[in-house]
PDB file with one MODEL, atoms N, CA, C and O in Angstrom:
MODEL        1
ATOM      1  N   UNK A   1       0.854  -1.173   0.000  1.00  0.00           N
ATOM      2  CA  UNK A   1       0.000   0.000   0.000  1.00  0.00           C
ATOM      3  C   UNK A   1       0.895   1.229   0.000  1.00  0.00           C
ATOM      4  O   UNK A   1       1.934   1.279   0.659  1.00  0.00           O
ATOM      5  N   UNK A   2       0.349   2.443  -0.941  1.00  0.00           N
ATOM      6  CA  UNK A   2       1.684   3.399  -0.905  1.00  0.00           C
ATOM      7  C   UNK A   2       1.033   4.428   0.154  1.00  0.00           C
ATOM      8  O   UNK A   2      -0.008   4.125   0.735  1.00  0.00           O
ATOM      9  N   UNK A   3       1.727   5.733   0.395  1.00  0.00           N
ATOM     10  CA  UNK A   3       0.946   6.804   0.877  1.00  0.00           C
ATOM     11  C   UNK A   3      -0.002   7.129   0.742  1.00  0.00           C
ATOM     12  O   UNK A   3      -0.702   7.203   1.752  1.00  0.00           O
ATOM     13  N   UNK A   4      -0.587   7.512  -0.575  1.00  0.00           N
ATOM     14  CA  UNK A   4      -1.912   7.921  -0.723  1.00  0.00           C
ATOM     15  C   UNK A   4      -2.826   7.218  -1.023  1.00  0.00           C
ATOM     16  O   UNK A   4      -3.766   7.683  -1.668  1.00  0.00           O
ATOM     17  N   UNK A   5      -2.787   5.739  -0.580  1.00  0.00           N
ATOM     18  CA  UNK A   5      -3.901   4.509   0.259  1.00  0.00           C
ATOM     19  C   UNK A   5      -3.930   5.004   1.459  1.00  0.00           C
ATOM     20  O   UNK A   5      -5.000   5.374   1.944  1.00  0.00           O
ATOM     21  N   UNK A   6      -2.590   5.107   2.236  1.00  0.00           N
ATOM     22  CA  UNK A   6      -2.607   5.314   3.484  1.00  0.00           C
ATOM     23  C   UNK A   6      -3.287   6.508   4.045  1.00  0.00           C
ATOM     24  O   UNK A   6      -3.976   6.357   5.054  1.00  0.00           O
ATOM     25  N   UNK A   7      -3.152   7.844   3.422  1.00  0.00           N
ATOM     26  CA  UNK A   7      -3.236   8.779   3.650  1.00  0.00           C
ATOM     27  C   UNK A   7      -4.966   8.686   3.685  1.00  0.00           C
ATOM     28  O   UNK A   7      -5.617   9.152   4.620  1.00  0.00           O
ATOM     29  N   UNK A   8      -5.548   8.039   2.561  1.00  0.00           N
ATOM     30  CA  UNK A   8      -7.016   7.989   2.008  1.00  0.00           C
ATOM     31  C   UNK A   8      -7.684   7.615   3.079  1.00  0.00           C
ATOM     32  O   UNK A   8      -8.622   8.171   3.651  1.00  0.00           O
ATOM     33  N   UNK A   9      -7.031   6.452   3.351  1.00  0.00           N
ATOM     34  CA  UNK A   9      -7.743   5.511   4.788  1.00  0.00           C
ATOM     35  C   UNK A   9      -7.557   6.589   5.822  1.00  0.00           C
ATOM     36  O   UNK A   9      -8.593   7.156   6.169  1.00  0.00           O
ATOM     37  N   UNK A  10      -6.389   6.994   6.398  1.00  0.00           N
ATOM     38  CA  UNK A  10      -6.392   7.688   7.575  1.00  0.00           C
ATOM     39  C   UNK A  10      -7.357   9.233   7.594  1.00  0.00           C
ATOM     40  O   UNK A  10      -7.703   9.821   8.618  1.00  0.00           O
ATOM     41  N   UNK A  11      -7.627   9.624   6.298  1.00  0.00           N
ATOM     42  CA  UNK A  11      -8.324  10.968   6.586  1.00  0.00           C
ATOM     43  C   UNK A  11     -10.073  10.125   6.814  1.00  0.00           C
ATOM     44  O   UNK A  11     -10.850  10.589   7.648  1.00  0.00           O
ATOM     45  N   UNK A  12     -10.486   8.811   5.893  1.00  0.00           N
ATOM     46  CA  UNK A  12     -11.571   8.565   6.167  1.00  0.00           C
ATOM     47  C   UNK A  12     -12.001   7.760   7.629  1.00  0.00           C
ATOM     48  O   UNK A  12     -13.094   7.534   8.149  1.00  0.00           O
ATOM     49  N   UNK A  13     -10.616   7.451   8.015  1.00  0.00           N
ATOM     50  CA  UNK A  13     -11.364   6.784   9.479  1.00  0.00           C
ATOM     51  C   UNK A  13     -11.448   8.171  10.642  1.00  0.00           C
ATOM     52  O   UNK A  13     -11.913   8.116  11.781  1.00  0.00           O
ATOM     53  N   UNK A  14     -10.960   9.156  10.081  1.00  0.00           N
ATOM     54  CA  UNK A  14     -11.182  10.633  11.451  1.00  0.00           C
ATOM     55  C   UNK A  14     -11.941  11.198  10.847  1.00  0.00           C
ATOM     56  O   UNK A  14     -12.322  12.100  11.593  1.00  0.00           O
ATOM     57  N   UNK A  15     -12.529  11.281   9.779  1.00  0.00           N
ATOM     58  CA  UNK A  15     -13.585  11.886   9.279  1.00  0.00           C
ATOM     59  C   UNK A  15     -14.702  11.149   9.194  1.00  0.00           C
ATOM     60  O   UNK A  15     -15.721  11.765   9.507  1.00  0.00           O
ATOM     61  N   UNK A  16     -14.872   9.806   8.809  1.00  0.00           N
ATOM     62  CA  UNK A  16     -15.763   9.052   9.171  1.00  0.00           C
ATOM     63  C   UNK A  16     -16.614   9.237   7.153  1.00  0.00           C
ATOM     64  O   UNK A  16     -17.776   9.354   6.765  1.00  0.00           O
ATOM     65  N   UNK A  17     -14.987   9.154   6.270  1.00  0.00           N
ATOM     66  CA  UNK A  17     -15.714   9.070   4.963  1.00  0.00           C
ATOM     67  C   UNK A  17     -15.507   7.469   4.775  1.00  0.00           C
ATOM     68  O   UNK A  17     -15.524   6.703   5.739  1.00  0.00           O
ATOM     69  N   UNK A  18     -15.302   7.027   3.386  1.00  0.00           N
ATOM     70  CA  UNK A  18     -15.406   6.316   2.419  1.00  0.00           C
ATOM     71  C   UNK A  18     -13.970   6.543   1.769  1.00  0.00           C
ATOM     72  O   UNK A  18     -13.455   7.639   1.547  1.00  0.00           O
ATOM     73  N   UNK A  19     -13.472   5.391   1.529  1.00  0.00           N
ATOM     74  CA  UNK A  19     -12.410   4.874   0.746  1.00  0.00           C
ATOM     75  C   UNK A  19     -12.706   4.171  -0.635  1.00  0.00           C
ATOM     76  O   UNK A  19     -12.999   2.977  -0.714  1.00  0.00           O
ATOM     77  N   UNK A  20     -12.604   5.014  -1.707  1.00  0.00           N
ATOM     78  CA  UNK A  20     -12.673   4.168  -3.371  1.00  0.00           C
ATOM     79  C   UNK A  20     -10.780   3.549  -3.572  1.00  0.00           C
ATOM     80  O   UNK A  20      -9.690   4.114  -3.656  1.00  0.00           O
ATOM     81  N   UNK A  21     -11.185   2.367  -3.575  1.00  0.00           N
ATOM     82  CA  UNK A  21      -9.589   1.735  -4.106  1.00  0.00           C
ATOM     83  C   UNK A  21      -9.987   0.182  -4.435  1.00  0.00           C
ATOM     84  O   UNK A  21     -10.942  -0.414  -3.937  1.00  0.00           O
ATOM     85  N   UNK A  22      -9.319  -0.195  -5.109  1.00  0.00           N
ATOM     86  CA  UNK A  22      -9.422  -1.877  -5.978  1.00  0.00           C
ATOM     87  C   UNK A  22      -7.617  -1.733  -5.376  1.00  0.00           C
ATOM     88  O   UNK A  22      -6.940  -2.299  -6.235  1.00  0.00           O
ATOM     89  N   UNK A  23      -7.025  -1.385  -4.652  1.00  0.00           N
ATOM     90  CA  UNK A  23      -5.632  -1.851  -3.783  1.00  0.00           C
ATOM     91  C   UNK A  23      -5.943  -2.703  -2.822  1.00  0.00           C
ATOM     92  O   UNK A  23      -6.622  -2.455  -1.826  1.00  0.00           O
ATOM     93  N   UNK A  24      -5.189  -4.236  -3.268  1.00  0.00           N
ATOM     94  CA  UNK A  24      -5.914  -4.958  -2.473  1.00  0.00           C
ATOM     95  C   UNK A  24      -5.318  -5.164  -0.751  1.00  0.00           C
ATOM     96  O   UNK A  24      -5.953  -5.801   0.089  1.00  0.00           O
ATOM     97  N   UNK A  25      -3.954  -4.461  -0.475  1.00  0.00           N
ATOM     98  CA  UNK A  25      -3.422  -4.231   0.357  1.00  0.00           C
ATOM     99  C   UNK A  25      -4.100  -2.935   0.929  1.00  0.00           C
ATOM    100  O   UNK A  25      -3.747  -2.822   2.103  1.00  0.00           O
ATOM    101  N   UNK A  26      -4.635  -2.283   0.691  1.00  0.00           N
ATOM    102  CA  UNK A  26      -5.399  -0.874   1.067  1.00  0.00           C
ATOM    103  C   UNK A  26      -6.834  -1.478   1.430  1.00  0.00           C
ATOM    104  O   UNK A  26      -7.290  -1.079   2.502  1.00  0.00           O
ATOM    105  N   UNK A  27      -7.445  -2.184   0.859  1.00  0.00           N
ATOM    106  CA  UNK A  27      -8.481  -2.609   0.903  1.00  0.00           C
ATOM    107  C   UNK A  27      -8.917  -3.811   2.665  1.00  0.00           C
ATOM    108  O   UNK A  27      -9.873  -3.812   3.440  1.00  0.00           O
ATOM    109  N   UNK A  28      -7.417  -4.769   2.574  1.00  0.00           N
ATOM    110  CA  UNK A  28      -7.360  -5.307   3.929  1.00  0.00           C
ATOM    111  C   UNK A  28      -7.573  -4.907   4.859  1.00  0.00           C
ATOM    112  O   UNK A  28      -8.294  -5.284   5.783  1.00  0.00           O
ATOM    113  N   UNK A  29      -6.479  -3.447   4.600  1.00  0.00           N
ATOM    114  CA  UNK A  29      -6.209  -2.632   6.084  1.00  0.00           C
ATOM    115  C   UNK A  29      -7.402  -1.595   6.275  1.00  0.00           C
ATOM    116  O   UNK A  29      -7.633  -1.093   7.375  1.00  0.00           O
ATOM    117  N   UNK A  30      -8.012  -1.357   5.341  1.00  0.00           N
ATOM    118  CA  UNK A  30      -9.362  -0.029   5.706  1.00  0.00           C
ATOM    119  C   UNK A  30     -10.810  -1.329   6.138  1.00  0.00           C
ATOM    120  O   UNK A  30     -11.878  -0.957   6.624  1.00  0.00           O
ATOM    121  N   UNK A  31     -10.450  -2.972   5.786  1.00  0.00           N
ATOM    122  CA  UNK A  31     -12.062  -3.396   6.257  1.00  0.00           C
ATOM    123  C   UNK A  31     -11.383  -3.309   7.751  1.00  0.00           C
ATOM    124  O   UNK A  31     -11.864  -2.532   8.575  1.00  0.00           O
ATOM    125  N   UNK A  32     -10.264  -4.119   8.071  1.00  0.00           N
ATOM    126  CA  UNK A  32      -9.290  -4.433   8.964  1.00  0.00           C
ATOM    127  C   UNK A  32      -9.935  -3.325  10.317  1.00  0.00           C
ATOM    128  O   UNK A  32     -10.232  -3.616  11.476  1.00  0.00           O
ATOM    129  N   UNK A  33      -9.982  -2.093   9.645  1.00  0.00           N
ATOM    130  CA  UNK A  33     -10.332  -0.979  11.019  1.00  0.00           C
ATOM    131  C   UNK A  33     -11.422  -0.258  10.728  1.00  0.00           C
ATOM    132  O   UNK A  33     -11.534   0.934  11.015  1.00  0.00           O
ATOM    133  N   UNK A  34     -12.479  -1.090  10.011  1.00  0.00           N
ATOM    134  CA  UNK A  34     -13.659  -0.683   9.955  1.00  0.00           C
ATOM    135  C   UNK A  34     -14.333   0.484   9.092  1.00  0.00           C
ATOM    136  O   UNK A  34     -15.535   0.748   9.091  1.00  0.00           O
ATOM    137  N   UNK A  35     -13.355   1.119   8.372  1.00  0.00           N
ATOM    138  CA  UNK A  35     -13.535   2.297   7.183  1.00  0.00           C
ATOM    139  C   UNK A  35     -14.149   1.557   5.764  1.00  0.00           C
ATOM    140  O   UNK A  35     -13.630   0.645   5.120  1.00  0.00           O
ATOM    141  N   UNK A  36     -15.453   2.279   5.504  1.00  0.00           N
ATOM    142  CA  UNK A  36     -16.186   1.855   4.367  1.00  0.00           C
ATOM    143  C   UNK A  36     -14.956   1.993   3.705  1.00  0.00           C
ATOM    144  O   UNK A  36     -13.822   2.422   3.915  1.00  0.00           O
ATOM    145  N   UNK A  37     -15.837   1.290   2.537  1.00  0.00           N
ATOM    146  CA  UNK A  37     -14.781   1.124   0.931  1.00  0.00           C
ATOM    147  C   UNK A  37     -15.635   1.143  -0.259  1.00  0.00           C
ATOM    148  O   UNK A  37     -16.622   0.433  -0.065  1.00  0.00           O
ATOM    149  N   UNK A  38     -15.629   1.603  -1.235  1.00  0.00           N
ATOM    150  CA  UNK A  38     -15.601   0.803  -2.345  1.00  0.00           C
ATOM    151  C   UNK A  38     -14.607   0.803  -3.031  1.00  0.00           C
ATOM    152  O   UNK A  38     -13.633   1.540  -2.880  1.00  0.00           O
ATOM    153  N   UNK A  39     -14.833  -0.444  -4.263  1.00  0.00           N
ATOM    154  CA  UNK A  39     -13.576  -0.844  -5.638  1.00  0.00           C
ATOM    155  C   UNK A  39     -14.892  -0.041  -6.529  1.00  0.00           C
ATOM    156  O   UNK A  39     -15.988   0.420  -6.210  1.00  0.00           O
ATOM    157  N   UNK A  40     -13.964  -0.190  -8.041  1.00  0.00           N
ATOM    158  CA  UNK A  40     -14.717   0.587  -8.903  1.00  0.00           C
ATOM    159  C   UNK A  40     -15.779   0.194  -9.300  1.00  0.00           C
ATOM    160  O   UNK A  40     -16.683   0.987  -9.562  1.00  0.00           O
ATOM    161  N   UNK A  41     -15.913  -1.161  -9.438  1.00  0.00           N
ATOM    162  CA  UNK A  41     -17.511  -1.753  -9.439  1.00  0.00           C
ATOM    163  C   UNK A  41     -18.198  -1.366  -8.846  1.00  0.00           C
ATOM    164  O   UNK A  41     -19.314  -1.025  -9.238  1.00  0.00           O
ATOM    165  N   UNK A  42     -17.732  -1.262  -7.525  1.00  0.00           N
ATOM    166  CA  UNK A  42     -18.801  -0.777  -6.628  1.00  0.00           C
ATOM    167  C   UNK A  42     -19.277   0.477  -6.669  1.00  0.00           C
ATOM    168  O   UNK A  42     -20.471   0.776  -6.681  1.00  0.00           O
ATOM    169  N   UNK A  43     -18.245   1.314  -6.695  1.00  0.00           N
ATOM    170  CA  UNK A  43     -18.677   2.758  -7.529  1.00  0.00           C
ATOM    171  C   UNK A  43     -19.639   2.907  -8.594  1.00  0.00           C
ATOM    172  O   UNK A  43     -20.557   3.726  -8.625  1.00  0.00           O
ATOM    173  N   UNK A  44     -19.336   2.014  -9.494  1.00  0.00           N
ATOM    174  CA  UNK A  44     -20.041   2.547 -10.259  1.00  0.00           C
ATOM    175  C   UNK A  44     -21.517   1.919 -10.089  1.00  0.00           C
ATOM    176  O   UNK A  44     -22.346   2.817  -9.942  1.00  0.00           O
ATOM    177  N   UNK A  45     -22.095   0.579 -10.069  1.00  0.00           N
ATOM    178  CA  UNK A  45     -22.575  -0.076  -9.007  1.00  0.00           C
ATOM    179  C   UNK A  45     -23.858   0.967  -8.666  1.00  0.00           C
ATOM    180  O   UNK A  45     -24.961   1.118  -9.192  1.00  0.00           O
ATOM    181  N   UNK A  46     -23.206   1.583  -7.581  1.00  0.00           N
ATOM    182  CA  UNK A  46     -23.553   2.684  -6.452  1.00  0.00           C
ATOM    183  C   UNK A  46     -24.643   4.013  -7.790  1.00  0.00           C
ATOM    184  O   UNK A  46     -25.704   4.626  -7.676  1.00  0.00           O
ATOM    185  N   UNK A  47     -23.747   3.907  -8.736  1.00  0.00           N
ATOM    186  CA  UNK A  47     -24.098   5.380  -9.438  1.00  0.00           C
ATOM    187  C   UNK A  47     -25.335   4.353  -9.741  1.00  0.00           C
ATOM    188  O   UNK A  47     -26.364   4.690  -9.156  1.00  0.00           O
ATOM    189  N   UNK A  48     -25.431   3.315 -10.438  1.00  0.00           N
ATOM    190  CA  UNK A  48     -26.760   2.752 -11.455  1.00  0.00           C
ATOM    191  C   UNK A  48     -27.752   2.610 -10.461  1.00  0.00           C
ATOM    192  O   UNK A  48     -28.916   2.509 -10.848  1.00  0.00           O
ATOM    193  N   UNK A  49     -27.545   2.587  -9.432  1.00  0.00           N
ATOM    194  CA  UNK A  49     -28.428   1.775  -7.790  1.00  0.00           C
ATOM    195  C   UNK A  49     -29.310   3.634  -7.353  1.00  0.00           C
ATOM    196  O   UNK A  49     -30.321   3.927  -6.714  1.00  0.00           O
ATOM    197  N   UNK A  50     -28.527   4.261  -7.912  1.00  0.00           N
ATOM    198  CA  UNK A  50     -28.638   5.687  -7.375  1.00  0.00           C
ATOM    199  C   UNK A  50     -29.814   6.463  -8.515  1.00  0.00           C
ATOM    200  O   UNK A  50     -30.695   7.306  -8.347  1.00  0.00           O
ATOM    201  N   UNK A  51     -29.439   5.893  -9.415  1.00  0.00           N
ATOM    202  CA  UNK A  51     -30.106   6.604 -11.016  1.00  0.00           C
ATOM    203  C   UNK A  51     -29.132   7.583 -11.339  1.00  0.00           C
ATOM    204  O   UNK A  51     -29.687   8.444 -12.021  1.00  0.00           O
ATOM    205  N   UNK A  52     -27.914   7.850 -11.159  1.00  0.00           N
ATOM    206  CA  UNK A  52     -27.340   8.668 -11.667  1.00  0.00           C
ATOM    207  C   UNK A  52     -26.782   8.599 -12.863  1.00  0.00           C
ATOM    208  O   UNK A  52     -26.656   9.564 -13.617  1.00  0.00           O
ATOM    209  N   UNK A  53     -26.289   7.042 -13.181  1.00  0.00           N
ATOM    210  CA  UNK A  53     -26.055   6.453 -14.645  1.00  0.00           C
ATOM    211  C   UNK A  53     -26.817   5.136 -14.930  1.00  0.00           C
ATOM    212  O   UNK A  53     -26.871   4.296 -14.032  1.00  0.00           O
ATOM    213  N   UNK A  54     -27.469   4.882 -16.247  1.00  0.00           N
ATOM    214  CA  UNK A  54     -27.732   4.043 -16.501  1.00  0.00           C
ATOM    215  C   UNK A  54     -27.246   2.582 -16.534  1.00  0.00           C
ATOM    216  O   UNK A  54     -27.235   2.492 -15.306  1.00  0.00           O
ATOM    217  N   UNK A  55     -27.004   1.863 -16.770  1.00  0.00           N
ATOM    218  CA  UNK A  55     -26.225   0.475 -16.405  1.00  0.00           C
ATOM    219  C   UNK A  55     -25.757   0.882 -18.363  1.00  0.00           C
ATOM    220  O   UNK A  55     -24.661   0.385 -18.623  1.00  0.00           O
ATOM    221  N   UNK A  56     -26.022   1.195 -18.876  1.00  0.00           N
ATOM    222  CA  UNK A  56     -25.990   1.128 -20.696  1.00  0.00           C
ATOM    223  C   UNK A  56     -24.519   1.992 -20.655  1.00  0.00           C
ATOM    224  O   UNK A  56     -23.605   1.755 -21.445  1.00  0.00           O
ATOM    225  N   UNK A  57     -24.437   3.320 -19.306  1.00  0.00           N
ATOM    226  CA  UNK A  57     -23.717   4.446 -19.354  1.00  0.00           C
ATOM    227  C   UNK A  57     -22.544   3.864 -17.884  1.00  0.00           C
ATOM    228  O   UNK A  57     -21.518   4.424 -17.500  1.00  0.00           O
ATOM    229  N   UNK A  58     -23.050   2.864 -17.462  1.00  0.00           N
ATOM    230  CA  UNK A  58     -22.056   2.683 -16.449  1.00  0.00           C
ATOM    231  C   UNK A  58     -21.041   1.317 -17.456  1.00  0.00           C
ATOM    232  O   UNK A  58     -19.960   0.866 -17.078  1.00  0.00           O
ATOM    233  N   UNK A  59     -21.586   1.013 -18.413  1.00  0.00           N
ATOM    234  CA  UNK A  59     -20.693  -0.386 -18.810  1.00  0.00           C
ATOM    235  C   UNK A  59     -19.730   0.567 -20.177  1.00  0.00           C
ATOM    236  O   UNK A  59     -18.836   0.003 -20.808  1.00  0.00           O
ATOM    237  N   UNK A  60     -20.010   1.616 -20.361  1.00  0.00           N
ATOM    238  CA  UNK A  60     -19.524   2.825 -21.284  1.00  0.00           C
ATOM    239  C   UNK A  60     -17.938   2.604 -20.050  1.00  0.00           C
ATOM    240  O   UNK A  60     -17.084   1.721 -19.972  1.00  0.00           O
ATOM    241  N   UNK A  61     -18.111   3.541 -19.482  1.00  0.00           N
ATOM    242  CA  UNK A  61     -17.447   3.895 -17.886  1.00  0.00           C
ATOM    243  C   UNK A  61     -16.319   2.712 -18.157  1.00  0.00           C
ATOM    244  O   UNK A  61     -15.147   2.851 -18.506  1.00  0.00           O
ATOM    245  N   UNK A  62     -17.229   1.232 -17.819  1.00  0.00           N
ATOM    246  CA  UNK A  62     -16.423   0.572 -17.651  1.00  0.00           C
ATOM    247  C   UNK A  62     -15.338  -0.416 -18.773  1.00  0.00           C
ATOM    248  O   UNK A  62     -14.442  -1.120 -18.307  1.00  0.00           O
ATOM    249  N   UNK A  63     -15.596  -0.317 -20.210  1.00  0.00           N
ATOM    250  CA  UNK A  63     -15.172  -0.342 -21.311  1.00  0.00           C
ATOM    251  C   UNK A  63     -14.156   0.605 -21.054  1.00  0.00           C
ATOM    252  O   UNK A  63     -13.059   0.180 -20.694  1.00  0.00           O
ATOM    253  N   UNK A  64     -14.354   1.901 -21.189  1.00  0.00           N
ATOM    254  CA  UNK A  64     -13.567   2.706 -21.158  1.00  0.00           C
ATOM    255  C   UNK A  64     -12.421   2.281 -20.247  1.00  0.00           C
ATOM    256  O   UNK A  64     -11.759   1.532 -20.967  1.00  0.00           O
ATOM    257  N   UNK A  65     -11.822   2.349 -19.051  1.00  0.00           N
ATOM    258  CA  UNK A  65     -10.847   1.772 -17.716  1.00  0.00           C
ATOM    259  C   UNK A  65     -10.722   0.620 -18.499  1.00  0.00           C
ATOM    260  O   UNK A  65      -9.577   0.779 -18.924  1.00  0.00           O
ATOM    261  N   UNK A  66     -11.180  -0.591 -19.052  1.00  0.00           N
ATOM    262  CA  UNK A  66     -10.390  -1.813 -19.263  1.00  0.00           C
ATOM    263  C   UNK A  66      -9.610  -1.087 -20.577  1.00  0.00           C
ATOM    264  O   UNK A  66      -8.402  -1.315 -20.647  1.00  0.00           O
ATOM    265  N   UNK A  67     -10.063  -0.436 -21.372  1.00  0.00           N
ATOM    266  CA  UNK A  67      -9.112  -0.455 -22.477  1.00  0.00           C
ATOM    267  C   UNK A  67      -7.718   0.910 -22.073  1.00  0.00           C
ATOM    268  O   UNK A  67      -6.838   1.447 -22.745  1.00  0.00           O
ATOM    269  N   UNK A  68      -8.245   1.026 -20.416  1.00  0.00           N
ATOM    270  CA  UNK A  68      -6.509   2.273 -19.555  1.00  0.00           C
ATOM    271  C   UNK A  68      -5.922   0.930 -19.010  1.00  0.00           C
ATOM    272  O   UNK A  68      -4.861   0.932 -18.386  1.00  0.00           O
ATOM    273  N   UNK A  69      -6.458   0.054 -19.195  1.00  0.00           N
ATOM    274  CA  UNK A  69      -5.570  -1.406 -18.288  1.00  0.00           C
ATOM    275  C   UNK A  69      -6.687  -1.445 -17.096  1.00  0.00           C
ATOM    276  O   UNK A  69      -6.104  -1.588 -16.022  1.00  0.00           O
ATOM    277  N   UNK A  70      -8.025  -1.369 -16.945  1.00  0.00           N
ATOM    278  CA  UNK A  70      -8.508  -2.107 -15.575  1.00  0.00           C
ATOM    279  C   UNK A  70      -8.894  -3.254 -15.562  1.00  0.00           C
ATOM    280  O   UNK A  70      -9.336  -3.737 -16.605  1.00  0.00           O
ATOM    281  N   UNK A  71      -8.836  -4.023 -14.364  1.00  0.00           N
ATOM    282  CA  UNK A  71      -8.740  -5.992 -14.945  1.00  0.00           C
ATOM    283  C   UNK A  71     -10.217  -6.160 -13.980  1.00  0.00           C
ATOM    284  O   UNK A  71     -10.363  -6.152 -12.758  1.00  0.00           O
ATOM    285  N   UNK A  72     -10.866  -6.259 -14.713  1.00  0.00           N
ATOM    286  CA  UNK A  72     -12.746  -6.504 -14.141  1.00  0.00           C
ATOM    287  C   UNK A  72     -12.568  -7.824 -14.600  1.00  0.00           C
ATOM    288  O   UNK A  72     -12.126  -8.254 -15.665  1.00  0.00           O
ATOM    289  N   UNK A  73     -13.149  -8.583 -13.232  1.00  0.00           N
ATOM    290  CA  UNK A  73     -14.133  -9.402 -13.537  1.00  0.00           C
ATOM    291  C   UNK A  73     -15.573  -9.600 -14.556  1.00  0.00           C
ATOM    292  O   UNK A  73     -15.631 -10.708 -15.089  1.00  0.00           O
ATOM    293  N   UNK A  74     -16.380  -8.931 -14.778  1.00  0.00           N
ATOM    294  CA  UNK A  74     -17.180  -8.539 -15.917  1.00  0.00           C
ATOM    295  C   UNK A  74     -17.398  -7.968 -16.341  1.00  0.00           C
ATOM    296  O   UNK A  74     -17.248  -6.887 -15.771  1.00  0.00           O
ATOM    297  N   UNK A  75     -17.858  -7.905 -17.453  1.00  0.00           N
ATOM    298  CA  UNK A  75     -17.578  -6.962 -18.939  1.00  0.00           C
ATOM    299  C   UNK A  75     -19.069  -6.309 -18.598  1.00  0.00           C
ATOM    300  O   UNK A  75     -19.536  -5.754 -19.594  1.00  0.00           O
ATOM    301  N   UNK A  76     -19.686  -6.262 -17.756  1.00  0.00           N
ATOM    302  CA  UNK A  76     -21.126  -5.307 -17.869  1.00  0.00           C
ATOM    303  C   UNK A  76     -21.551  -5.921 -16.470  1.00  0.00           C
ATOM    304  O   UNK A  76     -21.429  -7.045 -15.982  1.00  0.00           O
ATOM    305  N   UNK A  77     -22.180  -4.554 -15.957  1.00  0.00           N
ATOM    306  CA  UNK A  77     -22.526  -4.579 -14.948  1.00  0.00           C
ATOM    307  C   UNK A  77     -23.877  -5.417 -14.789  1.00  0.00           C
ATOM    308  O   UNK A  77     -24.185  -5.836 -13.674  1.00  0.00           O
ATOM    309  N   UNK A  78     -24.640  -5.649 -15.843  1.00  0.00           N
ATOM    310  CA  UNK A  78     -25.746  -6.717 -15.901  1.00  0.00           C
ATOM    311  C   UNK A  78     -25.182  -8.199 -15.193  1.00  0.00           C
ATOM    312  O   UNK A  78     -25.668  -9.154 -14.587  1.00  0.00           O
ATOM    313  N   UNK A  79     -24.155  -7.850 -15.565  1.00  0.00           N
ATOM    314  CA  UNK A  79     -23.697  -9.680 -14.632  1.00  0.00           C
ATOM    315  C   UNK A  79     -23.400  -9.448 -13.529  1.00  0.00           C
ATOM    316  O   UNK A  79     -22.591 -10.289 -13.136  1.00  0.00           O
ATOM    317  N   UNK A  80     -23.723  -8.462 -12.530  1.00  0.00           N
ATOM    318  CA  UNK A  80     -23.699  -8.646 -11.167  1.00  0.00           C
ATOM    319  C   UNK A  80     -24.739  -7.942 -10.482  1.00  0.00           C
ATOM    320  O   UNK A  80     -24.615  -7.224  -9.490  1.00  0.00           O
ATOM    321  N   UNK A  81     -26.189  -8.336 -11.370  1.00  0.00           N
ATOM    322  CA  UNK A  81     -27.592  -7.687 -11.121  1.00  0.00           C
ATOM    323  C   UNK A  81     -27.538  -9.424 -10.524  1.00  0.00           C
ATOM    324  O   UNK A  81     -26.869 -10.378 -10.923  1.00  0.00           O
ATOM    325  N   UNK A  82     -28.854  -9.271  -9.085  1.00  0.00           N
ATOM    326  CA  UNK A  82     -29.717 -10.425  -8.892  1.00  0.00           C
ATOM    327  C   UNK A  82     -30.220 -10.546  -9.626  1.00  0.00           C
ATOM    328  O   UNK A  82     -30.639  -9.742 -10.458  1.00  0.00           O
ATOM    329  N   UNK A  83     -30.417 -12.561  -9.438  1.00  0.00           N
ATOM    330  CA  UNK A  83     -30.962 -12.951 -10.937  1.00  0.00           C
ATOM    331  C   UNK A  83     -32.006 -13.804 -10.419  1.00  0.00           C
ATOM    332  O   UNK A  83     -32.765 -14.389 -11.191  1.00  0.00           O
TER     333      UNK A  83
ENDMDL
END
């Protein structure tokens, strides 16, 4: 985990925010002491659950990051709707 995992986690556990990171060493240590999280799924996730993006405009989103190098598990957020 570098500094600014660390730094992320430590301002959200005294402030009492939210941590966005897919660091899976960042991710240990913020469930580890109880600081929400999300990874980018979940982010985005969060936006379609919210109505802020469509699932059509969140799998845009997420096309986009795999072709900067992001390594998803699925190619559209339809595959991690209850079925």
């Amino acid at each position: 985990m570098g500094k600014g995992e660390a730094d992320c986690i430590a301002f959200a556990r005294t402030r009492g925010g939210i941590v966005l990171t897919d660091d899976r060493d960042a991710r240990r240590v913020a469930q580890a002491i109880g600081v929400d999280l999300f990874g980018a799924l979940g982010a985005l996730v969060n936006l379609v659950d919210q109505g802020t993006l469509s699932i059509a405009q969140a799998d845009e989103l997420l096309a986009e990051m795999q072709r900067h190098g992001y390594h998803s598990p699925v190619n559209s957020l339809s595959e991690l709707e209850d079925g």
